[in-house]
C-alpha positions as semicolon CSV with decimal commas, in nm:
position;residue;x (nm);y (nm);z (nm)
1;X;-7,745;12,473;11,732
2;X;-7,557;12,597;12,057
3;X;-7,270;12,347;12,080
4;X;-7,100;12,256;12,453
5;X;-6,887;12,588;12,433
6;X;-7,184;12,820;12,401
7;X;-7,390;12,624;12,665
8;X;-7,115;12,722;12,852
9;X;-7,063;13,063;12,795
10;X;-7,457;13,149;12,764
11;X;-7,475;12,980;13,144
12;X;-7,145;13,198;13,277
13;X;-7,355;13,496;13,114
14;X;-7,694;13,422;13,320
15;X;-7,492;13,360;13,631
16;X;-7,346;13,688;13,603
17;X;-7,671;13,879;13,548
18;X;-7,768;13,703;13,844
19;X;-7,519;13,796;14,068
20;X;-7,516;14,139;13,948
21;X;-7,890;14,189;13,984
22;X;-7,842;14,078;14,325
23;X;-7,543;14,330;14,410
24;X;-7,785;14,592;14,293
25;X;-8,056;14,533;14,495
26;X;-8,079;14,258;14,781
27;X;-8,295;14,070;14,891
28;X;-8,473;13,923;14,589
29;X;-8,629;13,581;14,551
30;X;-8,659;13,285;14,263
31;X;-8,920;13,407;14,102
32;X;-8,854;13,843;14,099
33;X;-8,499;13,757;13,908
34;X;-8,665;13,528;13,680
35;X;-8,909;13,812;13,585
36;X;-8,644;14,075;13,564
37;X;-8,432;13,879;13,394
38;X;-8,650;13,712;13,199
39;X;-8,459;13,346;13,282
40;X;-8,631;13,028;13,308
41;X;-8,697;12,860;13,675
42;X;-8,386;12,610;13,637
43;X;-8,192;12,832;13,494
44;X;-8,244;13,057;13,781
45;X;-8,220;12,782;14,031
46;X;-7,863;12,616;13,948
47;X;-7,729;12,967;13,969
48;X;-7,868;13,054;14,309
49;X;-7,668;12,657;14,400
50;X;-7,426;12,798;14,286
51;X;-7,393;13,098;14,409
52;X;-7,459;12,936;14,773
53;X;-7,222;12,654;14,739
54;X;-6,953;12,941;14,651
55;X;-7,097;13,188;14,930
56;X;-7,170;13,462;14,727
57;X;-7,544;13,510;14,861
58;X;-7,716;13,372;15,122
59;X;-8,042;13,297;15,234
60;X;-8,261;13,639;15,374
61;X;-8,552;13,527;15,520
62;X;-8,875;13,520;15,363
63;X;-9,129;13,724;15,135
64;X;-9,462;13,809;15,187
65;X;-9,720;13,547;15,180
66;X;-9,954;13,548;14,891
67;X;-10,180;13,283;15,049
68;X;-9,930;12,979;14,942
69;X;-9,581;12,864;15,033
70;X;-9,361;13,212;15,134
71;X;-9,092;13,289;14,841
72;X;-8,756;13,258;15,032
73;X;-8,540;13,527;14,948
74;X;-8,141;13,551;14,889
75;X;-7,953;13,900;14,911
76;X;-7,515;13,911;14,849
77;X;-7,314;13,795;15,132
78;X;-7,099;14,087;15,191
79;X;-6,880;13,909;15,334
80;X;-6,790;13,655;15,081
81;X;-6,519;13,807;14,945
82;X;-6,265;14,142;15,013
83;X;-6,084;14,376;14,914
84;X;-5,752;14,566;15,092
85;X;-5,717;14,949;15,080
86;X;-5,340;15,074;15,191
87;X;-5,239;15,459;15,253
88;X;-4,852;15,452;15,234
89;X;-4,778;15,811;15,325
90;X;-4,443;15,762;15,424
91;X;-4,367;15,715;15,722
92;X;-4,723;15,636;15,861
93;X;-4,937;15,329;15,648
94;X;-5,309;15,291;15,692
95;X;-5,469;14,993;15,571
96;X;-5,834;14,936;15,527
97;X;-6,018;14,575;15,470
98;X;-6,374;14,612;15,296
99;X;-6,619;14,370;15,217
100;X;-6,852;14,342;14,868
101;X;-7,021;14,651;14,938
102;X;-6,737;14,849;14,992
103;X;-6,786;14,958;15,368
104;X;-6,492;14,873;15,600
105;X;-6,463;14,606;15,812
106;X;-6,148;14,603;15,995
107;X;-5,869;14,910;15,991
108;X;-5,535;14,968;16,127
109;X;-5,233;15,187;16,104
110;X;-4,888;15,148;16,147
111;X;-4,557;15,330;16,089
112;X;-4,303;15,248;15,852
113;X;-3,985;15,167;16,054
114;X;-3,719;15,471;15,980
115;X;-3,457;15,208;15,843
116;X;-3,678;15,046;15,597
117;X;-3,805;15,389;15,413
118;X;-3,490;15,467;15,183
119;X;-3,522;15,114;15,056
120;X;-3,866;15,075;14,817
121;X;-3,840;14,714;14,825
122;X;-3,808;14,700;15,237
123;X;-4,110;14,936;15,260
124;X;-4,314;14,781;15,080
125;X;-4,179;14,401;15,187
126;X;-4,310;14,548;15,536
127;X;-4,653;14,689;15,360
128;X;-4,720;14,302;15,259
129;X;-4,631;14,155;15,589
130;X;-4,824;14,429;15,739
131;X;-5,136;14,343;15,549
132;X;-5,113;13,971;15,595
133;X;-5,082;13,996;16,013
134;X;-5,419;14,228;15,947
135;X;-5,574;13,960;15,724
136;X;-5,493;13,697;15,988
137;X;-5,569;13,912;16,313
138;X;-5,938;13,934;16,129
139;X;-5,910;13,561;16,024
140;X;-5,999;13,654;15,654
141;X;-5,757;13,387;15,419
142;X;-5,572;13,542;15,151
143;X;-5,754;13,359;14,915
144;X;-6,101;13,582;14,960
145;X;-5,909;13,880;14,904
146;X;-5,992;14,024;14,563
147;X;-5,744;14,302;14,482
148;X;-5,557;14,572;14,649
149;X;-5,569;14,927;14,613
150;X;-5,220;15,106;14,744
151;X;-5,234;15,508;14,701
152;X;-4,932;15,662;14,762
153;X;-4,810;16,045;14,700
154;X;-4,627;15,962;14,354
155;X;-4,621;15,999;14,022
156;X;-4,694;15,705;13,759
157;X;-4,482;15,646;13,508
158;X;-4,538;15,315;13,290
159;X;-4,630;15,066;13,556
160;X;-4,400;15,206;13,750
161;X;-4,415;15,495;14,066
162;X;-4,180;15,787;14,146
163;X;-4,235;16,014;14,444
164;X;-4,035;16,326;14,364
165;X;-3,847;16,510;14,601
166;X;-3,496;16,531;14,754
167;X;-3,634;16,315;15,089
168;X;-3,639;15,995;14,914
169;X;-3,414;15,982;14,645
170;X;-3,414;15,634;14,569
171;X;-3,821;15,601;14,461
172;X;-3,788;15,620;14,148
173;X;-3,948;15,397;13,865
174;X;-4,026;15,195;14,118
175;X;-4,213;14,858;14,027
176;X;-4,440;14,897;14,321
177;X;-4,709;14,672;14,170
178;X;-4,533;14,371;14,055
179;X;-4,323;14,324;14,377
180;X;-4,666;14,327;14,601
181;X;-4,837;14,138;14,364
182;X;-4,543;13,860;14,371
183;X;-4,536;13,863;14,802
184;X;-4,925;13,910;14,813
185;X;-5,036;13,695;14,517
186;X;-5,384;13,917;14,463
187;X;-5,441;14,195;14,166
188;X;-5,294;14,534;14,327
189;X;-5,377;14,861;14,179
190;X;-5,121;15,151;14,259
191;X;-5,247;15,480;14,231
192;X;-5,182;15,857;14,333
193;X;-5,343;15,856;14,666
194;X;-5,545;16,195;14,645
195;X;-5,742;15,975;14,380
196;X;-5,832;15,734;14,604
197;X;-5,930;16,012;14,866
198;X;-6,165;16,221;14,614
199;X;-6,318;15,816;14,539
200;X;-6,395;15,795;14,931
201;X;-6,525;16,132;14,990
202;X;-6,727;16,081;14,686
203;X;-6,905;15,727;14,804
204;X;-6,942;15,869;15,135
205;X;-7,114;16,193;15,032
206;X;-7,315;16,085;14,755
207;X;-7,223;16,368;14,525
208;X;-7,372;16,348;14,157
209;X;-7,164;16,621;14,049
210;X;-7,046;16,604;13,657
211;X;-6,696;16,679;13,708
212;X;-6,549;16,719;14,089
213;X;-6,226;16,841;14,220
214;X;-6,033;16,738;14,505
215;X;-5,733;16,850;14,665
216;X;-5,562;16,776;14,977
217;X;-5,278;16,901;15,212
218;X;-5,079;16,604;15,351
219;X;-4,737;16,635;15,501
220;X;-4,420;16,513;15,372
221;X;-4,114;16,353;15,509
222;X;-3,895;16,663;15,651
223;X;-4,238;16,882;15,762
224;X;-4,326;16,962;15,445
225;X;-4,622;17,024;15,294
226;X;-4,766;16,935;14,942
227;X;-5,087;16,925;14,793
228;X;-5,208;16,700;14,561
229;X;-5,566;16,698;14,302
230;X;-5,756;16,502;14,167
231;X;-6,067;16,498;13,883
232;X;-6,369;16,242;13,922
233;X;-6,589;16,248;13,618
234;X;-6,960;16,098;13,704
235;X;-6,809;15,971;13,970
236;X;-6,514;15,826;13,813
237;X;-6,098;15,910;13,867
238;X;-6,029;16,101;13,557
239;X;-5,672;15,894;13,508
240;X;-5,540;16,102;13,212
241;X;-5,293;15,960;12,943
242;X;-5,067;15,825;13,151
243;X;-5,266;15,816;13,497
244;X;-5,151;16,130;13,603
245;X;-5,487;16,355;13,508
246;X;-5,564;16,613;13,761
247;X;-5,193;16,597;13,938
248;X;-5,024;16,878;14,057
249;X;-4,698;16,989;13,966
250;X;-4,463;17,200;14,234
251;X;-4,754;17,255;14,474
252;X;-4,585;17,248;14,822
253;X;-4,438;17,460;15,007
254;X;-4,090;17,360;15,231
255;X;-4,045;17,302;15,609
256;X;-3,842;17,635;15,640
257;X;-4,095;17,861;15,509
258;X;-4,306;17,733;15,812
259;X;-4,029;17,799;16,083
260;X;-4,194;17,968;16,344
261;X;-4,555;17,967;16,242
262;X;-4,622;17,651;16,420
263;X;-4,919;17,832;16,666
264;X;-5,066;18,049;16,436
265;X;-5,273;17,868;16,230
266;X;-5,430;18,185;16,034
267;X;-5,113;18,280;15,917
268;X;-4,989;17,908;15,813
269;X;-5,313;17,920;15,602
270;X;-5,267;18,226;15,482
271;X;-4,897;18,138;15,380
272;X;-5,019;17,766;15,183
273;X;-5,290;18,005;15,018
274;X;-5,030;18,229;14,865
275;X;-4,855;17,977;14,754
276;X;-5,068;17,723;14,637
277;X;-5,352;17,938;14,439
278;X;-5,203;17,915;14,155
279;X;-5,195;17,540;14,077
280;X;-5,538;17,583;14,199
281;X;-5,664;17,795;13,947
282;X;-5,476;17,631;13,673
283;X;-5,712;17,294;13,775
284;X;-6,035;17,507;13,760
285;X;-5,940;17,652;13,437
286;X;-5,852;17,300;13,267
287;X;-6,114;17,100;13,420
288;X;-6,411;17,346;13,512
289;X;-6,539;17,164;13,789
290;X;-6,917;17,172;13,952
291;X;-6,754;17,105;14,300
292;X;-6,408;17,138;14,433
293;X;-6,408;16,969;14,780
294;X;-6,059;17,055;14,976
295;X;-5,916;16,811;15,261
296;X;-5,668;17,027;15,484
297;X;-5,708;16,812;15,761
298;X;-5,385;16,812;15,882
299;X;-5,423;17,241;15,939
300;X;-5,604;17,134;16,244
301;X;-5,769;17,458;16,322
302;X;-5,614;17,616;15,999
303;X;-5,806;17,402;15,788
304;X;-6,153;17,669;15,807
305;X;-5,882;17,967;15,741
306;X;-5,738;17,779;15,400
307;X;-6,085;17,684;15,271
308;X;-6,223;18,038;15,325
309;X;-5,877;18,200;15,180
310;X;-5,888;17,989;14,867
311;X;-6,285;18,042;14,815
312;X;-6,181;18,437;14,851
313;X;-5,939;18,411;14,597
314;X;-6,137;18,248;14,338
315;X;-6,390;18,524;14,423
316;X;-6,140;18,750;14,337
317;X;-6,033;18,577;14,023
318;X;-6,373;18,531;13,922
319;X;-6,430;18,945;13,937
320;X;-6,110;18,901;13,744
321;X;-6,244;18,779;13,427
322;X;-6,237;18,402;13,476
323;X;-6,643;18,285;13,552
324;X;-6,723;17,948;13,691
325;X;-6,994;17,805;13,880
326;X;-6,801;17,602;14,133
327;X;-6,897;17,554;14,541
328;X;-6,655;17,501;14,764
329;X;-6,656;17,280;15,020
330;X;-6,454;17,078;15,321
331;X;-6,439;16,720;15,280
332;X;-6,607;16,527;15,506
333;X;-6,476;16,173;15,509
334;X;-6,123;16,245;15,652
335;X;-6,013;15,926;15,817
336;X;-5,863;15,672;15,590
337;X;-5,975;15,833;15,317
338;X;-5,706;15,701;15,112
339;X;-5,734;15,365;15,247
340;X;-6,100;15,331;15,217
341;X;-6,072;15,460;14,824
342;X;-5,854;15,213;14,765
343;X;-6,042;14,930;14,855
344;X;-6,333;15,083;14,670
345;X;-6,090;15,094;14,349
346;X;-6,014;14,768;14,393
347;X;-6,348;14,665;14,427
348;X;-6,471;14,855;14,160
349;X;-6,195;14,666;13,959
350;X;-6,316;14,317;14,031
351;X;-6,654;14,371;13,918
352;X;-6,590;14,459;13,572
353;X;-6,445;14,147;13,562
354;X;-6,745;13,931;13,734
355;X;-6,655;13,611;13,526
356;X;-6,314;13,592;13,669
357;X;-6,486;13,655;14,035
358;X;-6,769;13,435;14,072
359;X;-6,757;13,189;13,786
């Protein structure tokens, strides 16, 4: 006999098949997720309540008529709950609110003020305050917001971040998660921010690639430039050991090495190409990717120039000894990349734990 516990626990378990048959596909009535689901009427009934009363679906019309009473039909209120997606490359921040489906709603971006970004805790004291005046321009309470995804251009170390680099001595180890989760009061998930960029490009696109690569160019404090990787594996971040899978190590290339090449964007590109195949090849040749998609946005015009250099290279490696089957290409979702992947994270983060969300 089921005592009160299991009732419980075998009604939190319908719900959620419920709820996730109707994130999969919307609009469904009564009587399709009873079939699929093989659930009895009520049972199927006092989850749709609930799932109303709570604002997780709502009503979508009606089906077809089969000669009686038209089947109403209920589809995921995408806006029932959200999730926050922040870029913090120092100094500019980019933050991104998404709704259940992932697709932004509202975005914004800001600069970090020059006094607050040798302090961690002021920068990111400003990164909360900066996300709650976006929550409340858009009206959306706190209390819907589901988790946080903050990609930054660090390292992680424990549950900790360190950006390395002689422009910002004082990031390291910092507790970057626990001090926004104590001003925000939501879940936040820090990660490299080229993994939340390859997530984006990868939703956007709809690659089905087993293993892609991503790197991107983005520019550092002083004018420099770095460039940063990333592994998805069916589509997910490859996080390594110690989340740093797919990272780059002493790719970048210093603000005096471009002196006086600020026109000629061949040559820039040819410049980041000499020095940044390397690291390049060392990713192919650990990871063997299908695809390796490259964001040099900002090259501006440079960015055709690096894409083609690199693809020559590994041409020339290739003749070299070293076979793969990997197409390069330019990413195409450049805007807020970051941003946007880290609200997917976050999102993808709160469904695996659809008890805790719903129930």
């Amino acid at each position: 006999m089921i005592n009160a516990r299991g009732n419980q626990e075998l009604w939190r378990g319908n719900l959620v098949r419920i709820f996730l048959a109707l994130k999969e596909e919307s609009p469904l009535s009564k009587n399709e997720l009873c079939h699929r689901l093989e659930l009895s009427r009520p049972t199927v009934d006092r989850a749709i309540a609930h799932l109303l009363e709570n604002g997780f679906v709502r009503r979508d019309g009606h089906g077809p008529s089969a000669g009686g009473r038209r089947a109403i039909l209920y589809e995921i209120d995408q806006r029932a709950r959200y999730t926050v997606g922040g870029d913090l490359e120092i100094p500019e921040l980019n933050i991104v609110v998404a709704g259940m489906d992932g697709a932004p709603i509202v975005a914004k971006s800001l600069t970090v003020p020059d006094q607050f970004i040798p302090d961690p805790e002021k920068t990111l004291s400003f990164v909360a305050t900066s996300i709650q005046a976006v929550l409340d321009a858009a009206n959306i309470p706190l209390h819907r917001i589901v988790g946080l995804g903050l990609g930054v251009p660090a390292f992680l170390e424990s549950d900790t971040i360190t950006i390395s680099g002689r422009n910002l001595p004082h990031w390291e180890r910092v507790p970057a998660r626990k001090l926004l989760e104590e001003k925000l009061g939501v879940p936040v998930f820090v990660n490299n921010d080229v993994k939340f960029m390859s997530l984006a490009e990868n939703r956007a696109m709809g690659y089905r690639d087993r293993v892609m690569g991503y790197l991107a160019l983005r520019r550092g404090l002083k004018g420099d430039i770095r460039m940063g990787g990333s592994i998805l594996i069916d589509g997910n971040l490859f996080q390594g050991g110690n989340g740093n899978g797919g990272s780059l190590h002493h790719a970048y290339v210093e603000a005096e090495e471009l002196t006086g090449l600020k026109h000629e964007a061949k040559k820039i590109a040819e410049l980041l190409t000499d020095r940044l195949i390397e690291p390049v090849i060392h990713l192919l040749h650990l990871f063997d990717p299908n695809r390796l998609v490259i964001n040099a946005a900002i090259l501006g015009e440079g960015e055709a120039h690096f894409v083609q250099a690199i693809q020559a290279r590994l041409m020339q490696e290739q003749y070299d000894g070293f076979k793969h089957d990997c197409s390069v290409t330019v990413a195409q979702d450049q805007r807020l990349s970051c941003a946007k992947g880290g609200a997917l994270f976050a999102l993808e983060q709160a469904l695996k734990r659809p008890v805790e969300l719903i129930a």
